[in-house]
N, C-alpha and C positions, 0 to 999 in steps of 0.2 A: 272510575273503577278500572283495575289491571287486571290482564289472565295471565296465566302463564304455560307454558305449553312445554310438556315432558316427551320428549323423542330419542329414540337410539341416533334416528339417523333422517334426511332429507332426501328428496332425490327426485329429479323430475319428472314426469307423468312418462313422458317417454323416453326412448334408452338416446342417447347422444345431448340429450334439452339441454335445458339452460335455468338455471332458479334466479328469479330476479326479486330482490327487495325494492317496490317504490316509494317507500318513505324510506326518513333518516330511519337507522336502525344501531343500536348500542349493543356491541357485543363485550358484556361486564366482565367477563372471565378470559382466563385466555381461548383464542381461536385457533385450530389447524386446518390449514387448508393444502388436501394434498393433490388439486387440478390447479385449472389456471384462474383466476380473479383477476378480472378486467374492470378498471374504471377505479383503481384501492390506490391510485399513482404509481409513480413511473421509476420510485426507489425498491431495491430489493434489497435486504439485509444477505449477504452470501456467508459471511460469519466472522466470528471476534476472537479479541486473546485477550487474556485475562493480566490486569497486570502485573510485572516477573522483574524481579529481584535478579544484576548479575549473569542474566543470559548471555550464551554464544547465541553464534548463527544460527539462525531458524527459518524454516519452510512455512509458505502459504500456497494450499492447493486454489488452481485458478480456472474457474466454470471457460471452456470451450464450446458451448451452445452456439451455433452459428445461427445468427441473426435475432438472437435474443435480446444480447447487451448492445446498446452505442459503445460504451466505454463503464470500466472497473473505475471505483474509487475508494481510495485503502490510504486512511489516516490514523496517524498512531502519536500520542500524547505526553506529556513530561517527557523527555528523553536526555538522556545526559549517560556517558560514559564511564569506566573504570578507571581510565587514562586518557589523557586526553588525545584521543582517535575521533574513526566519523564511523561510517558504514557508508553502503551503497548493496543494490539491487542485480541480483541474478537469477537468470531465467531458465528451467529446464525444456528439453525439448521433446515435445511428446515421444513417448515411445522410447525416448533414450536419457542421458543425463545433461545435470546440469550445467551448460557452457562454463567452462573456467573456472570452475569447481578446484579447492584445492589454494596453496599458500604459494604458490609459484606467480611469476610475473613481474607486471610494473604496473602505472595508471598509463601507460601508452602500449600497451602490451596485451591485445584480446581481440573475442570477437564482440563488441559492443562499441557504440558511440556513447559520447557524454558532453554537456558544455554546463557549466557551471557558470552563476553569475549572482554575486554575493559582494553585499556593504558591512562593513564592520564598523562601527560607532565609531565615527573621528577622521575615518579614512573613506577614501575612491571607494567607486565601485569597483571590484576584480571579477574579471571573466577569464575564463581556461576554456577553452577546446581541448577536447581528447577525441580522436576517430579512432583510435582503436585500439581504446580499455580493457580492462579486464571485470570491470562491473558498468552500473551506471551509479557512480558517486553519487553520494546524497549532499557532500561537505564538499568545501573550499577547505574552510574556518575550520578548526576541531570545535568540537561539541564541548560540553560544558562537562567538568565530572559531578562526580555522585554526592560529595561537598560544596557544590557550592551552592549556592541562595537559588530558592523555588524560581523568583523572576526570571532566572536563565537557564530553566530547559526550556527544552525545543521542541512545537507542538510543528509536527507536517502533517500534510496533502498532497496526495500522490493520484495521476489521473492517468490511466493503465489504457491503451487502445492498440487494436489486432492482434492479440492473443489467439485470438481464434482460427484466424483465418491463415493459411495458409499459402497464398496469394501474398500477404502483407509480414512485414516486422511489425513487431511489438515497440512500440511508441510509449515511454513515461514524460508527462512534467511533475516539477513538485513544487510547492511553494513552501517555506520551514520558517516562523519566526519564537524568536528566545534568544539566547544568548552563547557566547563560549567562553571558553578557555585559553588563554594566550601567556603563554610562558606564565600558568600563573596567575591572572590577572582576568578579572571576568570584561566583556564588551557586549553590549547589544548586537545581536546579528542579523540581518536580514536575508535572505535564501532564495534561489529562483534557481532553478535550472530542467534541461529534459536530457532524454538519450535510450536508448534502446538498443536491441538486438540487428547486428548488422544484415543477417539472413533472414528470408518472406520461410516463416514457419510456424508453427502451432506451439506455443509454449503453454503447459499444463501446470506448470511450479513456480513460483517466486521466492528465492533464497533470502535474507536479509544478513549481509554478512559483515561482519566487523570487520574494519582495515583504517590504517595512518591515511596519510596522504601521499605517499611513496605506492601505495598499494601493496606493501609487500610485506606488512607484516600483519597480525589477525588474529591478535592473542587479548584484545578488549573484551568486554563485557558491555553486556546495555542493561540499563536500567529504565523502566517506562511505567507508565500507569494507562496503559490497554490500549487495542486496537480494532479495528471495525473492517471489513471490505464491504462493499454494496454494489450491484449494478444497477445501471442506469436502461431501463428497459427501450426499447426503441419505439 
């Protein structure tokens, strides 16, 4: 036999307590929980994008809670281009804007680091260093465009560390596999690279901004089917 039990609300017998369930417990519906839930794992959902048709450059706001998160994790799905371009990663910085914001520059021309290191079907592996980009490149390779074959967009994972802190730079790796575009011509690609902000500072925004491999031009479009950030609670 089942009960079932009709409440506005819970709260514990005294002001600061703690409500503990000791059995399993099925919550069938959706849950909000607006304190802290200890012991639910160590992923937090921080928030998504829906997926978008054709976009420029776009913002993601980025939790500064000191001592909450280890490290952000913000992966995003099908990706392929207008033209065959890449993107790469820019960082605001609290309180002010965002570093190298804007169409001017080069890929060796910012305050940012990057090293790229990417296999293309058939060929070496190729590695770049850049110490001081104007994003953190996400491409070697150009991306795939918006015709070609599902197999070759490009699903990443992006692993975001010292954001918060002020003490530290912001640190990205990413790992990207799918395919590209080469004069043309699709290839299997395979994707590794990190890089980050060259100054110890609080960055509160992540840009996602279209650009060649020259870095200096920024008139692509991305096409994608959504994305996620999460923190990793400490």
């Amino acid at each position: 036999m089942s009960s079932k039990l009709y409440v506005d609300s819970i709260e514990p017998k005294t002001t600061g307590g703690s409500i503990t369930f000791p059995e399993p417990t099925t919550f069938s519906g959706t849950a909000t929980f607006s304190g802290t839930v200890t012991g639910a794992g160590a992923l937090e959902k921080i928030s998504t994008g829906a997926a978008a048709s054709g976009t420029s450059h776009f913002d993601i706001s980025l939790p500064t809670n000191v001592g909450k998160y280890s490290r952000l994790l913000w992966n995003i799905r099908g990706v392929r281009m207008s033209t065959a371009h890449g993107f790469g990663l820019r960082f605001q910085t609290q309180g002010g804007s965002v570093r190298n914001d804007g169409a001017s520059g080069s890929r060796t021309s910012g305050d940012y680091f990057a090293y790229n290191f990417e296999e293309l079907q058939g060929s070496a592996v190729t590695g770049e260093d850049n110490p001081t980009t104007n994003a953190v490149r996400a491409t070697y390779y150009n991306l795939a465009v918006t015709d070609d074959p599902i197999k070759y967009w490009t699903n990443y994972e992006f692993v975001i560390c010292g954001n918060e802190a002020s003490n530290m730079c912001t640190i990205v790796q990413y790992t990207g596999y799918g395919g590209n575009d080469y004069s043309g011509t699709n290839y299997y690609c395979w994707r590794r690279g990190f890089g980050g902000v060259q100054t110890a500072e609080v960055n509160d925004l992540m840009k996602i901004t279209m650009m060649d491999y020259a870095q200096t031009t920024y008139t692509a479009t991305m096409t994608h089917e959504g994305w996620e950030l999460y923190g990793v609670l400490k």
